[in-house]
N, C-alpha and C positions, 0 to 999 in steps of 0.2 A: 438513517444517519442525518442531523440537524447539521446544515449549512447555513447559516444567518446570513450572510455579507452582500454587497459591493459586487464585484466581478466574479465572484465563487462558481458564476454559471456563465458557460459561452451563449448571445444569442442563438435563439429558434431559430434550423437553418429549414427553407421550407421543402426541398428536396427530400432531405432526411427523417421531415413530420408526415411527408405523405407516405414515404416509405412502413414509417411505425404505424399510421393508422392501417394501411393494406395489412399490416405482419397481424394487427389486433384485431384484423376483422378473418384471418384467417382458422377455420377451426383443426385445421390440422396441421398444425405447428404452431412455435413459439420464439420461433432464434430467425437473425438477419440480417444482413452483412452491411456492418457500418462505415461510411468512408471519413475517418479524417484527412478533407483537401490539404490541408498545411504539409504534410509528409508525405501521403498517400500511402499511410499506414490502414488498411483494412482489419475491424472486429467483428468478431458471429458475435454476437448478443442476446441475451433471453430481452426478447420487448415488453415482459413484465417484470422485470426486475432493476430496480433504481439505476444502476449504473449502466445497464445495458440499454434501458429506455435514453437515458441522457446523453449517453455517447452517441445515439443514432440521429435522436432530433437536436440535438444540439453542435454533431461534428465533435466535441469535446469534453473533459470531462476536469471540472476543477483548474480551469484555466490557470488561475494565479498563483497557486504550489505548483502547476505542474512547470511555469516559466520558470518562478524561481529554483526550482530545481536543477532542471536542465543549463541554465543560464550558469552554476557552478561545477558541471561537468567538463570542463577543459583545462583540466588543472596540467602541469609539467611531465607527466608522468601520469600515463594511463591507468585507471584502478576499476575494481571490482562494485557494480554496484548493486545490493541486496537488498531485496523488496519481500519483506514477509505479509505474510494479507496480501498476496501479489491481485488476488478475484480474479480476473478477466487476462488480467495483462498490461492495462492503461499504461502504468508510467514503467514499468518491466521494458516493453516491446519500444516506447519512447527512448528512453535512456540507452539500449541497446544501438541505433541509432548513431551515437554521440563519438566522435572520434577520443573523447578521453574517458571511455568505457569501454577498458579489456574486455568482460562477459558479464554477466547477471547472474544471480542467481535469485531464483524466485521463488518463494516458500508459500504453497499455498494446499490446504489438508482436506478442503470442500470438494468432494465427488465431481458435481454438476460444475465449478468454477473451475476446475484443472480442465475437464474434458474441452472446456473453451478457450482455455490460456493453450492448452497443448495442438489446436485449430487456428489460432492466431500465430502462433510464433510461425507454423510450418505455413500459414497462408501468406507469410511475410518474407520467407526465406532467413528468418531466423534462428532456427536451430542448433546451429554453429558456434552462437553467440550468447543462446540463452538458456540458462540450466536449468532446468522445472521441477521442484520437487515435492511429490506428494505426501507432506506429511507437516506438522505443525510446530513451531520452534517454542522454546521454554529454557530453564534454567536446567534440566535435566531430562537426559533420555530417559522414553516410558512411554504409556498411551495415556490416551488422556480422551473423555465424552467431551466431542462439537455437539454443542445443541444448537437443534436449527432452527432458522428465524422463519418467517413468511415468505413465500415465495417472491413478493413487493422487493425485498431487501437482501439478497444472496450475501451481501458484504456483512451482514449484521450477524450471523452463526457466529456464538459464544462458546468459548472453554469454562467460563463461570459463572453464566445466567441461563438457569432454564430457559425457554420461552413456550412450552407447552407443545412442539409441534416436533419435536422425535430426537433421538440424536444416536449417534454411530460413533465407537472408539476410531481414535485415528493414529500414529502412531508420534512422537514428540522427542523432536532432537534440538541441539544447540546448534545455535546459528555458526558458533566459532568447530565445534566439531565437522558440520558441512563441511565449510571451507577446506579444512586441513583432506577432507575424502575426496574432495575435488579438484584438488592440487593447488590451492590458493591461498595455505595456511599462510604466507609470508606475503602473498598479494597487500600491495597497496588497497587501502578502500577507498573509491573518489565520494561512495556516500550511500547512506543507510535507510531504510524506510518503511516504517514500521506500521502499521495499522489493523489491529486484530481485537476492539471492543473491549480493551480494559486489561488484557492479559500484556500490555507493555513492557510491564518492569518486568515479569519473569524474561521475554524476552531479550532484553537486553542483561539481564547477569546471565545470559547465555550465549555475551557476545562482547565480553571484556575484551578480549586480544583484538575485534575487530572495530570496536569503539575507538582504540586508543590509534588505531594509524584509520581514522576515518575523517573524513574534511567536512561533511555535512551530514544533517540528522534531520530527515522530517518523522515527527511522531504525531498521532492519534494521540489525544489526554481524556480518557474516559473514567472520571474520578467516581463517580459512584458504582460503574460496574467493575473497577478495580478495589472497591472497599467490599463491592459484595463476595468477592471473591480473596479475603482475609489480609488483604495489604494495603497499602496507600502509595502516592506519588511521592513522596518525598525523598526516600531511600534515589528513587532513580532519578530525577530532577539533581541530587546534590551528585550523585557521579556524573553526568551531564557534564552541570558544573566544573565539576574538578575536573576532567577531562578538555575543557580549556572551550567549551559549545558555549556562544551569545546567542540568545532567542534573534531573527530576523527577521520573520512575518509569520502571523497566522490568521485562519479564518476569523476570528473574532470582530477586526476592526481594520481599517487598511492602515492606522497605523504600528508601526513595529512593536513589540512587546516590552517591557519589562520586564525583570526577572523577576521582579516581587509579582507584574501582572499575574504573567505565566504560574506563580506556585498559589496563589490567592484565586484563582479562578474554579470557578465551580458546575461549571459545564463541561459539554464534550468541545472540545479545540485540536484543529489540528496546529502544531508548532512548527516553523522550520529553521534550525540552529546551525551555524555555522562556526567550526573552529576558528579563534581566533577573531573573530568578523565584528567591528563594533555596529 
């Protein structure tokens, strides 16, 4: 996944680099337990795999989505926050945390990335608070082939790009469906968070009813592997829109976005929208 920016990375902590080079020079394992000092939130992490390597040498992962995010968690009225692409747990296990976060629910469909989300919640004593679900969200129940990416990039397995290296049916519900089996159909959302390599827009017409009582929105914008896959961003950009979301930050540039930015951009970005929010 291409991160351009600014802050997008926490400094090299050197604790957690000497840790990763022991994990890499070991030949009989691959996973190891990462400390973010800010919370004393602990991750098992694959230390080849992008997000696992970076959470450990770095104590962090995506600093500046993850402040802005949480920085809108304390809204009047505690809400539900749903992380699809949850990988590991990063901002799932964060936001759970937050005193204006009833539960979580966390949708994530990858074998090897649930066994570590469902390691993390219980190494944190979150279980209570966070709902883990194995399976993949879209506009309609069904199964659907994860093709999986290189072992380097666990976050990068696609619903609509091959990448040559296997893949396994998984099984594919609506985000708004979950909810109502979880008992949260009426739940307040304090906020949304979507990142699954292009498969966005199905995702969110699979989560109309929780869009509309949602206060914040970070997405993934993967425009060519959302075209490879027979759609485009515009459909779900313009409900966005109507649904009352201002772009507020994204990876791209440390300044805020535009809406013409945001629909004119031609890269991968991740966006973070705020109802109402100029």
């Amino acid at each position: 996944m291409h991160r351009p920016l600014t802050t997008m990375r926490a400094p090299l902590d050197l604790q957690g680099s000497l840790v990763y080079l022991l994990a890499r020079l070991n030949p009989f394992g691959e996973q190891a337990w990462a400390l973010h000092r800010a919370t004393g939130l602990r991750f098992r992490v694959n230390v080849r795999d992008v997000v696992g390597r970076t959470i450990l040498r770095r104590t962090a992962y995506e600093p500046d989505l993850t402040a802005w995010l949480l920085a809108g968690l304390g809204g009047d009225e505690p809400g539900v926050f749903v992380d699809v692409g949850a990988n590991i747990g990063w901002f799932s296990l964060q936001a759970a945390r937050c005193g204006g976060v009833s539960r979580v629910l966390a949708v994530e469909p990858d074998a090897g990335n649930q066994q570590l989300l469902q390691a993390n919640i219980e190494r944190n004593g979150l279980g209570g608070r966070i709902e883990a679900v194995a399976c993949a969200a879209g506009a309609e129940p069904g199964l659907a082939r994860l093709h999986r990416y290189k072992a380097s990039n666990r976050g990068r397995h696609s619903l609509l790009v091959q990448h040559g290296q296997g893949s396994s049916w998984v099984p594919v519900e609506r985000v708004d469906t979950l909810l109502v089996r979880l008992g949260l159909g009426e739940a307040p959302i304090a906020a949304i968070k979507v990142d699954v390599e292009g498969y966005e827009p199905w995702v969110l017409a699979g989560a109309e009813r929780a869009l509309a009582r949602c206060e914040a929105l970070l997405v993934e914008l993967s425009p060519d592997m959302t075209r490879a896959g027979g759609s485009g961003l515009e459909a779900m950009l313009d409900a966005i829109a109507g649904a009352g979301f201002v772009p507020q930050i994204w990876d791209v540039s440390p300044a805020a976005p535009s809406w013409r930015e945001v629909r004119d951009c031609a890269r991968q970005a991740t966006v973070g929208f705020r109802r109402g929010a100029a």
